[in-house]
Structures are given as structure tokens and as C-alpha cells.
N, C-alpha and C positions, 0 to 999 in steps of 0.2 A: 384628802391628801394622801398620795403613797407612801407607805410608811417607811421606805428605800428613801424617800426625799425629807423627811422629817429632819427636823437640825435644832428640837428645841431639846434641851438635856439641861437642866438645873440642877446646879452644884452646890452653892450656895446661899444660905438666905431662905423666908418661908418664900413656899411657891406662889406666885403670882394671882391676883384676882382673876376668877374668870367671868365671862358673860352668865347671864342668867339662861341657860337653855341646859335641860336635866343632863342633856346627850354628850355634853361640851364638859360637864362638870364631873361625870361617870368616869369620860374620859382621863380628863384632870387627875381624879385620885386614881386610876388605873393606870398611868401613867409616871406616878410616884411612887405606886408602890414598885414594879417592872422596876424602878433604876433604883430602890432600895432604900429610896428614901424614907421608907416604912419597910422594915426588912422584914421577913418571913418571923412569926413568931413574935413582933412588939403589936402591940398595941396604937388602935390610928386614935389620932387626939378626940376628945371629947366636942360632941354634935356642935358647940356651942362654937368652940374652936375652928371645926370645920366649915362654918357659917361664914365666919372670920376668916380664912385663910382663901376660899373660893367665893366669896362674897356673895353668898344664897341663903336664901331660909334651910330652916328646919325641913321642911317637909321636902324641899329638894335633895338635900343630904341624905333622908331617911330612902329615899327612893332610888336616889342612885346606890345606896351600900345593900339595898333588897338586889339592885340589879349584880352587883360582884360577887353576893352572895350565890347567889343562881348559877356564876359560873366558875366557884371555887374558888375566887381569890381571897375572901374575906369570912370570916364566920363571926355572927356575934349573940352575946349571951347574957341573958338578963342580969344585971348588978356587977357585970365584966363590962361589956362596951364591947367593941368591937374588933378580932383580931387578923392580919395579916398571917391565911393558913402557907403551908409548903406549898413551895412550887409545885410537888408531885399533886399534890388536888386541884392543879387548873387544870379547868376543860381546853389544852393546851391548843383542841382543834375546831374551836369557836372562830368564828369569822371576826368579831371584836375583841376577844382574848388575842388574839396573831396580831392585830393591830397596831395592840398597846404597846404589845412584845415590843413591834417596832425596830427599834436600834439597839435594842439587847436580843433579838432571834439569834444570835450567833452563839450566846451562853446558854440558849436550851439546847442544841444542836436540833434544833426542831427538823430545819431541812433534810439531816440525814439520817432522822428515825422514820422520816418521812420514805426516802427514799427506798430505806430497807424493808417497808411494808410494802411497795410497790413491788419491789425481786421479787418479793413471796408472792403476791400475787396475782398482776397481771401479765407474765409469760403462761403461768396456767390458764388465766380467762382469755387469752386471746386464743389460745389452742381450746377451748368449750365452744366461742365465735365461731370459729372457724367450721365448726361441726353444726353448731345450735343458732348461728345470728339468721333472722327473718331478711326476705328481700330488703324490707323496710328500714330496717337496723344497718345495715350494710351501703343502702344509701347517704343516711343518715350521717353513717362516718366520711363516706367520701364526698359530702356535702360538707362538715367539718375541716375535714383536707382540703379542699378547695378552694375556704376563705383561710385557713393560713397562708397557704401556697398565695392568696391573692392581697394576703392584708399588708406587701409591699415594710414599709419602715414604721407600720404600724403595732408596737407592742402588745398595747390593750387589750387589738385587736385579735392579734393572733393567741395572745392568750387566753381570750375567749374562746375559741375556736378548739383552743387545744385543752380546756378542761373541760368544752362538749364532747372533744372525740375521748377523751380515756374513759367520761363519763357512758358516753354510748356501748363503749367498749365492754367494762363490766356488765353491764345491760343486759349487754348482748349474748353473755355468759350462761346466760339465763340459768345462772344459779344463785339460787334465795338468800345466802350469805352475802358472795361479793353484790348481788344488788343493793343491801343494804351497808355493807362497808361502803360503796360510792358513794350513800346519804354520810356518811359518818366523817369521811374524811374529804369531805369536796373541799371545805373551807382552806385546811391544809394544802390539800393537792392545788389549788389556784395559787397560793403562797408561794411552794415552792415552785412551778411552773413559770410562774410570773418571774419568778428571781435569776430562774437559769434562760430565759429567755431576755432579759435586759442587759445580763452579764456578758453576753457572746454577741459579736461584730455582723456575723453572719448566721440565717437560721435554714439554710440550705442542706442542711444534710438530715434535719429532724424531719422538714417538709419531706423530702427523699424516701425516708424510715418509714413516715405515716404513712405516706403513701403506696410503698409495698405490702404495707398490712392490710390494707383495703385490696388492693389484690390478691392477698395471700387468702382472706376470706370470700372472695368472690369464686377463688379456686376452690374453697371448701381444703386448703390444705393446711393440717394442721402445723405440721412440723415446720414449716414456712414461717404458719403466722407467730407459734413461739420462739423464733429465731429474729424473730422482727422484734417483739417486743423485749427480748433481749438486748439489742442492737439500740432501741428506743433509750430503753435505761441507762446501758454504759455510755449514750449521749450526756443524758441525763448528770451524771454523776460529776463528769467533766467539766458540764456548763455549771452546776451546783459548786463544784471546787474554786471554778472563776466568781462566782457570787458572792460566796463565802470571804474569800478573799480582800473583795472588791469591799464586803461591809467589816469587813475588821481594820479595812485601810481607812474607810471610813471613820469609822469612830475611834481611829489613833492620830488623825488629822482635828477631831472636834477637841481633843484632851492635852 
């Protein structure tokens, strides 16, 4: 389920039982913790409790809090239990961490920390592209361009399409940093992409943008293509402000 369409948020009362499947139960408590129900710094109830509250064994419990541990939300300590660390120790740019976030992303501002990594650094990889992208890579993207220009009133789709193209993009850079920055923050970059693409009516003018960057490096000109990817961003930002929006109308409508 996308987590823009999520609408369970528990207020009151212990949290509901869940099925027996580890993935479901992981969730569960990643999901309580996110709306604070176990707030940064207390203590999550003792295994036995937690058995009781998600309706699993022991060794399900023990594996899903190994799995939170692994990505910051949780640390636990022999003869302590278990505790709910700071938000600042989540791997905030985990494909399942973004998840959970869910209907609180608006109180990390994830999307526009998100955003201000982008300024920094794809108007520079797309002028590196420009100069450095292989015939291949340059297909690549305007194969990318293609299927959003073609993915019609389909979201999903065109946002697959558009976190292969920024992905190609850095690629294309062919420099060893933003290569591996694209491994680092794909999970985010698909987030916020997704967000500013379901938030706006029309996506004609991003299709437009991508598509003279694919030009812009076919021309081999740089100043072009960092003028494009500028042009991409301050799309970006606008469709991100209607997002934003859209999820805090949201959850002022669920309260």
C-alpha cells in the first residue's frame, strides 16, 4: 500500500493484533513507534508484552526489533530492553524506514532535505553528462523520457521512469561520488518524486524539462544541460509544496 494512501493512525487503546507474518509485525511496531506511540527515548514494553500486543511469538518479536535495530529506530541492551533511539539515528533514506514514516514524512521534512541534496548536486552531474555520458547512457535517458512522456495518467509508472532517468543521470557523471550517492539515496529520491508527481494535475512541463536534457547532452552542451536541471528542480519544488500541502491537509482531515 502507498503510504500517501495509508489512513490507519491509532490514537487510543493498545495497538491492534496483527497477523503472524515477521514483515507485517516489523511494520506494526515501526509504525508505532513513527506516530510516537513509543516516543524517542522511552522504553518499547517487555517481549512478553509485545507477544501480547501483536499477537506473535517470541522469536517473531526478537527478529523484527534485530530488523529496526539495523536501521536505527531501536537499540537494545542487555538487562535494559529495548529502547526507542532519536530520530536523528534513522537511516531516514531506507526504502522501509520512508514507509513507516508514512503519514508523519511531513514532520521530518524529509522531502525538502531531499530536495536541497538534489540543488547541490544534480545541475553539476548533468553539466559532467553532458561532457562524459557514453552514447549508451544518453539512450538510456531518452529511453527513460519516453516512457514518462508515454506513461499517459499513469503515476507508478512515470515514476519509475523518472527515478531511472535522474538515476542514469548521475551515472552518467561518471564520477565515483554522485555514483554512489545515487545508491544512497534512490529510496528517498523515488519518495519524493513519487509525491511531487501525484500532487500536480498535469506532468507536462517536467516531461518538456527532461526532455531538453536529453538534448542538451546529445549536444554535448554543458551549460544547456545545467540550465535544465535547474529548471527540473524549481519544477520540483513547486510540485513538492503541492504535496506537502496535500499531506498535511491530509492528516488535519484524519484528527
Amino acid at each position: 500500500m502507498d503510504s500517501f494512501e495509508r489512513q490507519e493512525h491509532r490514537l487510543n487503546g493498545a495497538p491492534e493484533r496483527r497477523p503472524r507474518v515477521r514483515k507485517n509485525v516489523t511494520a506494526a511496531i515501526a509504525e508505532d513507534i513513527c506516530s510516537e506511540r513509543y516516543p524517542a527515548g522511552s522504553a518499547l514494553p517487555r517481549e512478553n508484552d509485545l507477544c501480547d500486543i501483536y499477537g506473535v511469538s517470541r522469536t517473531v518479536i526478537r527478529e523484527s526489533l534485530k530488523i529496526l535495530e539495523s536501521k536505527g529506530l531501536v537499540r537494545g541492551k542487555p538487562r535494559i530492553g529495548t529502547t526507542v533511539c532519536d530520530k536523528d539515528d534513522w537511516n531516514i533514506l531506507d526504502q522501509d524506514v520512508l514507509e513507516w514514516m508514512g503519514p508523519y514524512i511531513a514532520e521530518f521534512d524529509i522531502l525538502g532535505c531531499i530536495l536541497e541534496a538534489r540543488r547541490t548536486i544534480e545541475p553539476v552531474a548533468a553539466e559532467y553528462a553532458a561532457e562524459r555520458a557514453t552514447a549508451q547512457e544518453i539512450a538510456d535517458l531518452d529511453r527513460a523520457w519516453r516512457q514518462m512522456r508515454d506513461s499517459g495518467d499513469d503515476p507508478e509508472s512515470f515514476t519509475e521512469a523518472d527515478v531511472m532517468f535522474h538515476t542514469v543521470l548521475l551515472n552518467a557523471s561518471h564520477n565515483q561520488v554522485f555514483r554512489r550517492l545515487s545508491s544512497a539515496i534512490h529510496a528517498g529520491l523515488k519518495y519524493a518524486l513519487h509525491a511531487s508527481n501525484v500532487a500536480v494535475d498535469s506532468r507536462d512541463e517536467a516531461i518538456a524539462v527532461h526532455g531538453d536534457l536529453v538534448e542538451a547532452l546529445r549536444l554535448r552542451n554543458r551549460t544547456a544541460a545545467r540550465d535544465c536541471a535547474h529548471r527540473m528542480l524549481n519544477l520540483a519544488a513547486r510540485d513538492l509544496a503541492i504535496a506537502e500541502k496535500a499531506i498535511r491537509r491530509a492528516e488535519k482531515n484524519k484528527t
